[in-house]
C-alpha angles and dihedrals in degrees: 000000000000119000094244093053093048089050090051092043087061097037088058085055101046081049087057099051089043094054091044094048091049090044086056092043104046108178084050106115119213097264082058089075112024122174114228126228103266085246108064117089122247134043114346090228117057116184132196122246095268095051088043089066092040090042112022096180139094133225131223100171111192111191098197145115094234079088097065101107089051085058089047092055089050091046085057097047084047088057101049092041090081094185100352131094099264114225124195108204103193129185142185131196111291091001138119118252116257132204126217121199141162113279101222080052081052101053093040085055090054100043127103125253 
């Protein structure tokens, strides 16, 4: 894959957290959640002041196929939750655990009442 696919690839993915995050959040205006240039260091998603109390996270979004045993192991806790929200909690060696989720669960978690 070219460097400029794999740019646009991620950028389409940055668009789609900032968009979700702006639809949950409603009064939000667009310079609240700003997708940064792939190039410049740090979150993909910066938010202002205000978005950062209403939404203290930050967000790394990765657009590529080296994830696709994580989404495997997701696929498979999917399978055995029946009606439940399936959740994959996932560790290496010397490592924190991590939880995986859905993202539209996610943003129904973060968003306001």
């Amino acid at each position: 894959m070219k460097q400029k696919s794999r740019k646009a690839k991620g950028r389409k993915l940055q668009n789609f957290v900032r968009d979700k995050v702006l639809k949950a959040f409603r009064h939000l205006k667009k310079g609240d959640v700003v997708c940064v240039e792939n190039y410049m260091p740090g979150a993909d998603i910066i938010l202002s002041k205000v978005a950062k109390k209403l939404c203290p996270y930050s967000f790394e979004c990765k657009n590529q196929e080296k994830m696709k045993t994580i989404y495997d192991f997701y696929k498979q806790a999917s399978k055995n939750s029946r009606k439940l929200e399936p959740v994959l909690v996932m560790k290496m060696n010397t490592r924190e655990p991590l939880v995986v989720i859905d993202f539209e669960h996610f943003i129904e978690l973060i968003k306001p009442e």
